[in-house]
Biopython code that builds the backbone (N, CA, C, O; Angstrom):
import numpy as np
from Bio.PDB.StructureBuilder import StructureBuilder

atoms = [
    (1, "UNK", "N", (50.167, 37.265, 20.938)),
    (1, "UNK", "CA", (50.344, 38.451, 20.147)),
    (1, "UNK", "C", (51.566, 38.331, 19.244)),
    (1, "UNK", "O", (51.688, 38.993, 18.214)),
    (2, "UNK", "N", (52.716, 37.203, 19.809)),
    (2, "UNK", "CA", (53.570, 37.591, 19.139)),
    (2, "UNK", "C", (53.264, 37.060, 17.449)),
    (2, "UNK", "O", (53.799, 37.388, 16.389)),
    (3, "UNK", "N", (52.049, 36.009, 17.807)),
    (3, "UNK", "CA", (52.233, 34.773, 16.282)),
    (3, "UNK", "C", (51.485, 36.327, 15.573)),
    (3, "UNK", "O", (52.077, 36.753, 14.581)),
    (4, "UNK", "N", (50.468, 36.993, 15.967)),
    (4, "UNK", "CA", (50.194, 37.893, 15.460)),
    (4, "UNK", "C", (50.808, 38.665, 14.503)),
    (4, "UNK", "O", (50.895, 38.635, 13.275)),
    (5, "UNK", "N", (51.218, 39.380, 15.411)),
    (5, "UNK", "CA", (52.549, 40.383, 14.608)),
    (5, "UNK", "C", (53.765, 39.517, 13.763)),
    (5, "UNK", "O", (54.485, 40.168, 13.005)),
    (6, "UNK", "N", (53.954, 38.256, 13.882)),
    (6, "UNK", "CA", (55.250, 37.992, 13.075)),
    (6, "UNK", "C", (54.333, 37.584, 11.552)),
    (6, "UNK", "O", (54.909, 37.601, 10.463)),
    (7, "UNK", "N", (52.626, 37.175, 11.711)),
    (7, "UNK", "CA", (51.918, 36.965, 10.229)),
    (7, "UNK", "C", (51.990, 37.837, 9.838)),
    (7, "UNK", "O", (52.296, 37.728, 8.651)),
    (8, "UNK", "N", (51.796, 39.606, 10.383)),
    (8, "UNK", "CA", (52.325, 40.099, 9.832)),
    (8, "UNK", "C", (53.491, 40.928, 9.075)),
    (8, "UNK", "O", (53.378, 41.615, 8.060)),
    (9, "UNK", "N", (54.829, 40.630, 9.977)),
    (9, "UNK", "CA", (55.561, 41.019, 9.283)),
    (9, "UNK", "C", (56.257, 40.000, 8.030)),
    (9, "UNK", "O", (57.105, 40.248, 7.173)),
    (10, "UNK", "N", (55.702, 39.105, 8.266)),
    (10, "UNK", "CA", (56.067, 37.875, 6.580)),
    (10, "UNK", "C", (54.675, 37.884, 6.136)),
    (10, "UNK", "O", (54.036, 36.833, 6.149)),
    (11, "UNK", "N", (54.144, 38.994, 5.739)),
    (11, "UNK", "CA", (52.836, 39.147, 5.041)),
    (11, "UNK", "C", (52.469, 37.909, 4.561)),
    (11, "UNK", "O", (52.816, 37.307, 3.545)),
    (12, "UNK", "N", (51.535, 37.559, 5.663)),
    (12, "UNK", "CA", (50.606, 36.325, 5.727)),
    (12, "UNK", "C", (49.354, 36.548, 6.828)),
    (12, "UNK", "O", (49.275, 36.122, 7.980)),
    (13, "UNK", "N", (48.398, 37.373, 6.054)),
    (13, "UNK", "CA", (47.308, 37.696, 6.633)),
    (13, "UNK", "C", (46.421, 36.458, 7.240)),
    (13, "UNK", "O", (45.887, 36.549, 8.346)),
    (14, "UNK", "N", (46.295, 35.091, 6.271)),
    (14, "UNK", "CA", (45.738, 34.426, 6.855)),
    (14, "UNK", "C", (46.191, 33.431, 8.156)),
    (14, "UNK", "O", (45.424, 32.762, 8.848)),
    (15, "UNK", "N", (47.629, 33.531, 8.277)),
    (15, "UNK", "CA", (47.843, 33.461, 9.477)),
    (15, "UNK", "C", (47.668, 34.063, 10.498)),
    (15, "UNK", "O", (47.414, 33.476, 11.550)),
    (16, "UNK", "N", (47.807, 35.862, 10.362)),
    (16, "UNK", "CA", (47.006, 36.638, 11.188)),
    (16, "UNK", "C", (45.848, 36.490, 11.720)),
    (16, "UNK", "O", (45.809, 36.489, 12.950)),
    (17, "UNK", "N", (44.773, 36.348, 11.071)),
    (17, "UNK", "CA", (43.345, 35.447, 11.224)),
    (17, "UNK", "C", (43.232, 34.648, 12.044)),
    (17, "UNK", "O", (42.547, 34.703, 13.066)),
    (18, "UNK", "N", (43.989, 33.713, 11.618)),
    (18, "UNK", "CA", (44.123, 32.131, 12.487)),
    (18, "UNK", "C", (44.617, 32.980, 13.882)),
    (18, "UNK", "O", (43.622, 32.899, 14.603)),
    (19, "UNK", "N", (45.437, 33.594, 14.470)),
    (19, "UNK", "CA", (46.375, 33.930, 15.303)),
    (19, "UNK", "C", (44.900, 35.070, 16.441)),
    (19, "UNK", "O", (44.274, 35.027, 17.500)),
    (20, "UNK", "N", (45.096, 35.958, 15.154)),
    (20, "UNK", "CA", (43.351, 36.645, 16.073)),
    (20, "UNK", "C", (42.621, 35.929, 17.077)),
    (20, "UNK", "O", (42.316, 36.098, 18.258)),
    (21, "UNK", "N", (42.419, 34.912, 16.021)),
    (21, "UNK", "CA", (41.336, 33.320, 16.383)),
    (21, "UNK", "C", (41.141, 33.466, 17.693)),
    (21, "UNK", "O", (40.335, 33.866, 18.533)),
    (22, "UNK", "N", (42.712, 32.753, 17.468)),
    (22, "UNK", "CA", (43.332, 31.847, 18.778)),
    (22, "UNK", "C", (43.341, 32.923, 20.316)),
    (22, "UNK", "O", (42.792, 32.616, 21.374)),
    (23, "UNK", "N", (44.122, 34.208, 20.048)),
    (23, "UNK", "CA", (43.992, 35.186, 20.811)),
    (23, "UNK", "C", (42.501, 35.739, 21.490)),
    (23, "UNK", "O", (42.413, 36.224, 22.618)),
    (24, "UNK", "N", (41.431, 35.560, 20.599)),
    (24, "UNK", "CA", (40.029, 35.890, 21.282)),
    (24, "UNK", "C", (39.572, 34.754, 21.725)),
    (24, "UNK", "O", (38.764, 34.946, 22.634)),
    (25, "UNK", "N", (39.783, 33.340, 21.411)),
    (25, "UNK", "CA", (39.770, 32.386, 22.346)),
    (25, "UNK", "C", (40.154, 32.368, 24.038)),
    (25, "UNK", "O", (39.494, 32.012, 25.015)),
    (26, "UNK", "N", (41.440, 32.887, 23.903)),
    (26, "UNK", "CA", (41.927, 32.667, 25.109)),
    (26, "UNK", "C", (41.698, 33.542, 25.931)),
    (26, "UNK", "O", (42.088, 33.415, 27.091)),
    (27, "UNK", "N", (40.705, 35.114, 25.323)),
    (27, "UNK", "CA", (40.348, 36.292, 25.770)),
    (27, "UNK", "C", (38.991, 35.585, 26.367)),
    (27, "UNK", "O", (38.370, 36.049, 27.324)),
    (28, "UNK", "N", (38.762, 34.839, 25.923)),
    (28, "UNK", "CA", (37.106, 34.215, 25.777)),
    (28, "UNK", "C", (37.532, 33.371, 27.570)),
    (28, "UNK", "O", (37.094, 33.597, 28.698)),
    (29, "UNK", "N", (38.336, 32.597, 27.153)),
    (29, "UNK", "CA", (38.491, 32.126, 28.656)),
    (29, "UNK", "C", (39.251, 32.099, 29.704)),
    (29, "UNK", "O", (39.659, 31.292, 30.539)),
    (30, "UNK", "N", (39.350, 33.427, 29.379)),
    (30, "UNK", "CA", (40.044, 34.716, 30.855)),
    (30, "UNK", "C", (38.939, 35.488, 31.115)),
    (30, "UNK", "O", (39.234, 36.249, 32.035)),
    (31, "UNK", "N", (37.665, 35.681, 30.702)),
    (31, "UNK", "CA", (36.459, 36.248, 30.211)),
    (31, "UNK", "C", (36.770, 37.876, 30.318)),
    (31, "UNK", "O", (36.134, 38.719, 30.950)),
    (32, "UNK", "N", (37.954, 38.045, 29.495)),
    (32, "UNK", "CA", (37.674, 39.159, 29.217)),
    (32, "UNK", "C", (37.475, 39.615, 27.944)),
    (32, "UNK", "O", (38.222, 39.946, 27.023)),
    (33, "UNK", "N", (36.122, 39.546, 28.130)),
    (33, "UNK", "CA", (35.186, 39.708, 26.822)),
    (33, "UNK", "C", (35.175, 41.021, 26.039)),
    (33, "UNK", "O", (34.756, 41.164, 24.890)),
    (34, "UNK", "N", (35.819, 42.169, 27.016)),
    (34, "UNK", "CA", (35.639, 43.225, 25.699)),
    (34, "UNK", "C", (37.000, 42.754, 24.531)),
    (34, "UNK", "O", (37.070, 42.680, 23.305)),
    (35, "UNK", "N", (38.064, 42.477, 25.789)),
    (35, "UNK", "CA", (38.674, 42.469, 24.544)),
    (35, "UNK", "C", (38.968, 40.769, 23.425)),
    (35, "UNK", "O", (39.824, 40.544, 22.569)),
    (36, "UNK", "N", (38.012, 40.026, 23.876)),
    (36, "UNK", "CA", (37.880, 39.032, 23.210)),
    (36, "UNK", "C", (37.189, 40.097, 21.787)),
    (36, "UNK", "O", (37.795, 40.404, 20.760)),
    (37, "UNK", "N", (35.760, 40.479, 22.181)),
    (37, "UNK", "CA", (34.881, 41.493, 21.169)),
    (37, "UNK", "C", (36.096, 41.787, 19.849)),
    (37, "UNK", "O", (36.166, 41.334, 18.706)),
    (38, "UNK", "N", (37.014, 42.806, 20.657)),
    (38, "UNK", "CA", (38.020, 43.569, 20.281)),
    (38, "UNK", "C", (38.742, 42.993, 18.787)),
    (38, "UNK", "O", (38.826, 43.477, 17.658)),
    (39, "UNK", "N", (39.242, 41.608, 19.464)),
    (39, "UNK", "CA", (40.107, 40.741, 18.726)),
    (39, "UNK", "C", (39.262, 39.857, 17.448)),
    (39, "UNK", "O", (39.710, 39.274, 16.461)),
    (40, "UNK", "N", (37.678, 40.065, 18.008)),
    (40, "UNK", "CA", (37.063, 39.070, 16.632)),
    (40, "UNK", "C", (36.557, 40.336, 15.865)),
    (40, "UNK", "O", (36.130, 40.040, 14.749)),
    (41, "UNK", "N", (36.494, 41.597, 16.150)),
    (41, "UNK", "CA", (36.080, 42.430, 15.169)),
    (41, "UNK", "C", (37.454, 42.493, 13.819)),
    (41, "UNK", "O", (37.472, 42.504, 12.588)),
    (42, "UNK", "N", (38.528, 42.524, 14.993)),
    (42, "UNK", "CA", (40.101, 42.987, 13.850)),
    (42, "UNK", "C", (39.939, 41.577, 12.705)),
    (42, "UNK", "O", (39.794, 41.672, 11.486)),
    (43, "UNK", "N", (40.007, 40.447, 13.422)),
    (43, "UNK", "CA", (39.963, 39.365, 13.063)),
    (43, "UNK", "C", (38.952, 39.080, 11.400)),
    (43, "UNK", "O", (39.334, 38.518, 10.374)),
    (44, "UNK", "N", (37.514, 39.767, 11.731)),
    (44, "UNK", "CA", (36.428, 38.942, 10.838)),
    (44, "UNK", "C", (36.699, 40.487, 9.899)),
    (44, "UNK", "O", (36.222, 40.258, 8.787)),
    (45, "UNK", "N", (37.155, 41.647, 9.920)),
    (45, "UNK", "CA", (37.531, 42.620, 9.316)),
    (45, "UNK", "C", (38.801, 41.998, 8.155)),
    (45, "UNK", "O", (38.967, 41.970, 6.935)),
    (46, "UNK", "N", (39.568, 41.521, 9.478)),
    (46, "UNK", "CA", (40.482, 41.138, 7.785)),
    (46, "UNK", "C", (40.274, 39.799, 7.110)),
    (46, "UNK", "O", (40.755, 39.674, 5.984)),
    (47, "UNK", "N", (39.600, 38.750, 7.665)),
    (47, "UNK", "CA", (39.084, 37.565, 7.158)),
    (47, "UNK", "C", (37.926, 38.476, 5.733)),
    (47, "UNK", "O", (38.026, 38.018, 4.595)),
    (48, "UNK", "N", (37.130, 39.455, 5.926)),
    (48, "UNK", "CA", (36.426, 39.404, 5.048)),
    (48, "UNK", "C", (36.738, 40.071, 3.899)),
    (48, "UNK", "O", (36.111, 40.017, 2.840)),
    (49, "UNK", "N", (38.269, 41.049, 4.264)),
    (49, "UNK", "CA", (38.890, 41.275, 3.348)),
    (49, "UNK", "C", (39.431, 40.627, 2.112)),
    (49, "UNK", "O", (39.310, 40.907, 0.920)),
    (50, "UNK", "N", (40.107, 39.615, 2.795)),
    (50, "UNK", "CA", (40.318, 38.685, 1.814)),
    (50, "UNK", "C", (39.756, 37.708, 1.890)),
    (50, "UNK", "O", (40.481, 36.728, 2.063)),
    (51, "UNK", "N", (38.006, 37.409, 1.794)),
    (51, "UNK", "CA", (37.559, 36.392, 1.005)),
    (51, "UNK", "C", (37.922, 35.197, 2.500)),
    (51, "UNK", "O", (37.389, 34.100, 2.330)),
    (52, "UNK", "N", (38.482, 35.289, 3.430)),
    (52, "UNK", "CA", (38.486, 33.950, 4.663)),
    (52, "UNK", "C", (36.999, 33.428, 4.832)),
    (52, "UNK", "O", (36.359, 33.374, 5.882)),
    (53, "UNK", "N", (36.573, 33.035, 3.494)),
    (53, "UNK", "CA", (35.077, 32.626, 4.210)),
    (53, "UNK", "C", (35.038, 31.274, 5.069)),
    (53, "UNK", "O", (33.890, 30.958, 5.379)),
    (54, "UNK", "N", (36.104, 30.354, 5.549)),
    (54, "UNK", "CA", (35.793, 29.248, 6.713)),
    (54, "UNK", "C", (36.010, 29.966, 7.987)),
    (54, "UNK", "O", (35.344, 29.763, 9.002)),
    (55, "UNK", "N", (37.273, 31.074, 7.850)),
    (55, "UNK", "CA", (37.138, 31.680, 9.020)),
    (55, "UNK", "C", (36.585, 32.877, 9.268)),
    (55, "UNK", "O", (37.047, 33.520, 10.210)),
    (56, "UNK", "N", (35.433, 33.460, 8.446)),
    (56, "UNK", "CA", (33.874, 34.383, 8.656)),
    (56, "UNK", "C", (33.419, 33.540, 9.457)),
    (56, "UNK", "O", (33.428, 33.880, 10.640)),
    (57, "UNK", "N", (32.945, 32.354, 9.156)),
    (57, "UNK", "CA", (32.119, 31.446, 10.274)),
    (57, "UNK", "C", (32.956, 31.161, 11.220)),
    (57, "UNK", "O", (32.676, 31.336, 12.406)),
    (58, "UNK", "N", (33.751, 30.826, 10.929)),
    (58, "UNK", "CA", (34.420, 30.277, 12.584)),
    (58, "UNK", "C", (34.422, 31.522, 13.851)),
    (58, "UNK", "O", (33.943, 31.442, 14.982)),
    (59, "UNK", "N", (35.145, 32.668, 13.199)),
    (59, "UNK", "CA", (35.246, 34.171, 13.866)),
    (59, "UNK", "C", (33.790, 34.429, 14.618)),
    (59, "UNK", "O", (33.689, 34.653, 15.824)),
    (60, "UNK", "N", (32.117, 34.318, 13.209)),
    (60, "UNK", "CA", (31.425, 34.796, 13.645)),
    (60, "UNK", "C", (31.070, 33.628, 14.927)),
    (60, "UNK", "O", (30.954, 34.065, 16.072)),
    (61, "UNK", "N", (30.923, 32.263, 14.684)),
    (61, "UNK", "CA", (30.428, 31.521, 15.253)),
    (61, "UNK", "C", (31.435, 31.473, 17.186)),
    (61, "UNK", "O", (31.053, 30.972, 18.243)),
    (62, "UNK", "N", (32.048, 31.831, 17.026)),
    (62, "UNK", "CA", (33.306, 32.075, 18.437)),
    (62, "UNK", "C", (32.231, 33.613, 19.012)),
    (62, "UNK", "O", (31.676, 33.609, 20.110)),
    (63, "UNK", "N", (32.130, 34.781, 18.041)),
    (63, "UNK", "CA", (31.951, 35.714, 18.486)),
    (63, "UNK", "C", (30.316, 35.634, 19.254)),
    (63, "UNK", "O", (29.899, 36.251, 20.234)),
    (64, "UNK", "N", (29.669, 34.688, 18.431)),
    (64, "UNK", "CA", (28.197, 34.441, 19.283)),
    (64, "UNK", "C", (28.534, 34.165, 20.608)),
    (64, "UNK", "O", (27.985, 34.702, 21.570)),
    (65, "UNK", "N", (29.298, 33.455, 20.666)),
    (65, "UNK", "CA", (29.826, 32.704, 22.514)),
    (65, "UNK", "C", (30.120, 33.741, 23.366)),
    (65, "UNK", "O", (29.976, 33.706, 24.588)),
    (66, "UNK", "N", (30.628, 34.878, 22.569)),
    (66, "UNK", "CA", (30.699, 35.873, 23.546)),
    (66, "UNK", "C", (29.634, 36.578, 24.175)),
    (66, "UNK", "O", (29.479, 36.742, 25.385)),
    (67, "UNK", "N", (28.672, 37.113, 22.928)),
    (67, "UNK", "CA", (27.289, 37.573, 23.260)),
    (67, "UNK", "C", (26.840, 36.746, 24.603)),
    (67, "UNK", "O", (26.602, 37.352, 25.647)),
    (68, "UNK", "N", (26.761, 35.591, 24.523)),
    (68, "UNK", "CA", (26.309, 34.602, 24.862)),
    (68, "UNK", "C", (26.425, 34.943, 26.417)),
    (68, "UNK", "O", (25.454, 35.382, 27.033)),
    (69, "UNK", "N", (27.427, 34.761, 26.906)),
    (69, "UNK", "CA", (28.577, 35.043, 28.029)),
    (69, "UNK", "C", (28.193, 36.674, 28.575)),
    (69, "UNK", "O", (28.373, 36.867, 29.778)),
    (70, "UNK", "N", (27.693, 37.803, 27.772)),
    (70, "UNK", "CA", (27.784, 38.384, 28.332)),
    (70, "UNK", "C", (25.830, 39.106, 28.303)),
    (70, "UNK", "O", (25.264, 40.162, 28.583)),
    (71, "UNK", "N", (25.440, 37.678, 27.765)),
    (71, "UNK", "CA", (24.088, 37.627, 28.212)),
    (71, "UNK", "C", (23.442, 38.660, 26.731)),
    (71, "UNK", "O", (22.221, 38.752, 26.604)),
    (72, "UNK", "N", (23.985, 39.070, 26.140)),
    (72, "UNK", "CA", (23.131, 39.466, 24.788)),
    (72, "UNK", "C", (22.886, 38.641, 23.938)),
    (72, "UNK", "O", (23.709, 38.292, 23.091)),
    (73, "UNK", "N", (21.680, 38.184, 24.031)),
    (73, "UNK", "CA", (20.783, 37.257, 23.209)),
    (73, "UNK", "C", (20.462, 37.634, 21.810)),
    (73, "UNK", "O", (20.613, 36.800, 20.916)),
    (74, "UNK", "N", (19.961, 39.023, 21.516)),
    (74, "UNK", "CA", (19.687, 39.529, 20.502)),
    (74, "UNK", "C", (21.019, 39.247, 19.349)),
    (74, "UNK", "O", (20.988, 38.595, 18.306)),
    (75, "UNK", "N", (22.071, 39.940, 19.923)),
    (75, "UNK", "CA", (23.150, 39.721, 19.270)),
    (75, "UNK", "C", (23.637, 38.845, 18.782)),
    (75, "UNK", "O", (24.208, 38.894, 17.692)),
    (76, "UNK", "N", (23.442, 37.270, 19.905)),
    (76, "UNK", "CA", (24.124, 36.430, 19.412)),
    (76, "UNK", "C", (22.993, 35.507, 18.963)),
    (76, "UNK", "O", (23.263, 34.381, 18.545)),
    (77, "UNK", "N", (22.441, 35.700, 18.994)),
    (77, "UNK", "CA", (21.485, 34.937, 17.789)),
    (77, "UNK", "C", (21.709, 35.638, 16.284)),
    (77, "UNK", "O", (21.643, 34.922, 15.284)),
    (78, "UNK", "N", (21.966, 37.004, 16.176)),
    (78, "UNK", "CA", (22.484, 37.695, 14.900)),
    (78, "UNK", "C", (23.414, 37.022, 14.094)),
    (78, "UNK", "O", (23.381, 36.692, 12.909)),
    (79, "UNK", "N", (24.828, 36.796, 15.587)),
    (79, "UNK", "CA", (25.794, 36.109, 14.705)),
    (79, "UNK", "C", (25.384, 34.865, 14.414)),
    (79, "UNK", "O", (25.445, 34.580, 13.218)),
    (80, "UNK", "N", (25.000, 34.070, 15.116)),
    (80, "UNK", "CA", (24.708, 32.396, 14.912)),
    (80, "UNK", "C", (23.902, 32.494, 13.217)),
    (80, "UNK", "O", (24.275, 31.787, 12.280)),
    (81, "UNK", "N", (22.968, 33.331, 13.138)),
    (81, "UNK", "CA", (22.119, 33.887, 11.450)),
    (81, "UNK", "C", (22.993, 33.941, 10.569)),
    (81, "UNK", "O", (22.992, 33.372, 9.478)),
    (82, "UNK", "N", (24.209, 35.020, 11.271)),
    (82, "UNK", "CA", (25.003, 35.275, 9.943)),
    (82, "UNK", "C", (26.162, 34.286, 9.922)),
    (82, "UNK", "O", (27.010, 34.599, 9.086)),
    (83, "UNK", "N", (26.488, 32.956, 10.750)),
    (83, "UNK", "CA", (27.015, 31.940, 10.653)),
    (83, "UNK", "C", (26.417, 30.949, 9.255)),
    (83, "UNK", "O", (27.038, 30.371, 8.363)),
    (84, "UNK", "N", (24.844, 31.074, 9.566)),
    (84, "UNK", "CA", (24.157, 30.109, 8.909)),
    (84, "UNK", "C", (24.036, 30.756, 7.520)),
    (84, "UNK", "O", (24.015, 30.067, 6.500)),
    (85, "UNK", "N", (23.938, 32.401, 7.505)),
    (85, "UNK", "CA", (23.575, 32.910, 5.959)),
    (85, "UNK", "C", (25.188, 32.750, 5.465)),
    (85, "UNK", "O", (25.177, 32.584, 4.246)),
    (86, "UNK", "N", (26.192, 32.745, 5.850)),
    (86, "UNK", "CA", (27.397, 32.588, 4.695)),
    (86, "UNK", "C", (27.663, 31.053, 4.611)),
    (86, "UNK", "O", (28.331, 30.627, 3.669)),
    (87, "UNK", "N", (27.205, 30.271, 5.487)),
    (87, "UNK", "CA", (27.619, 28.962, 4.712)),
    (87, "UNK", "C", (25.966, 28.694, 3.681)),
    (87, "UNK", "O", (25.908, 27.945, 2.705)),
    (88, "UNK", "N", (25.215, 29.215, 4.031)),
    (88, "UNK", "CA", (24.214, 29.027, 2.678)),
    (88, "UNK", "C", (24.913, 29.928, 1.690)),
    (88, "UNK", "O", (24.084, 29.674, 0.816)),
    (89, "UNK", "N", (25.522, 30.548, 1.242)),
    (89, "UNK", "CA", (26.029, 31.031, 0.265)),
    (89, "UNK", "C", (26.928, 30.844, -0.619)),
    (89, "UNK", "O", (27.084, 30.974, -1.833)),
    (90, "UNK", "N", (27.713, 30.365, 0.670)),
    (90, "UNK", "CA", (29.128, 29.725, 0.269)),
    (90, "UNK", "C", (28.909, 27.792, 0.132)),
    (90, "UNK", "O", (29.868, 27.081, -0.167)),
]
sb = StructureBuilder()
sb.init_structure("model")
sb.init_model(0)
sb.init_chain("A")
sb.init_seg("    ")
for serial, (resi, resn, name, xyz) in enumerate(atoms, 1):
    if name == "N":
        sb.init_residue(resn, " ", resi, " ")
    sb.init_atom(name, np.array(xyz, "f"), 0.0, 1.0, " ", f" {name:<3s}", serial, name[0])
structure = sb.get_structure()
């Protein structure tokens, strides 16, 4: 949390991002998945703010693993789609 908060106080959002990342990673394998959820929503919110389209996919493609994990199929086949529709775009 702390790399968090210091991207943002030297306004550097895309370090924030990166820092999110890393934080719902490690939420991912403590499996506590809501608040992994938690951390890739803040995360792909401000990635899509500004245009982070490597880390849209990376965020979404992490956030399928969660679905995954907590057994929603529907969902994470959604994200894995919308992994595949922004790099066809981009």
């Amino acid at each position: 949390m702390a790399a968090a908060r210091l991207a943002v106080e030297t306004n550097n959002p895309a370090e924030q991002v990166r820092a999110l990342n890393m934080l719902m990673l490690a939420n991912i394998a403590r499996r506590d998945l809501d608040r992994a959820s938690s951390l890739a929503r803040e995360a792909y919110a401000l990635a899509e703010r500004m245009g982070f389209i490597y880390m849209l996919t990376y965020i979404r493609g992490n956030e399928s693993w969660i679905f995954s994990l907590k057994g929603d199929r529907v969902n994470q086949l959604r994200a894995l789609n919308e992994v595949l529709a922004i790099t066809r775009k981009y």
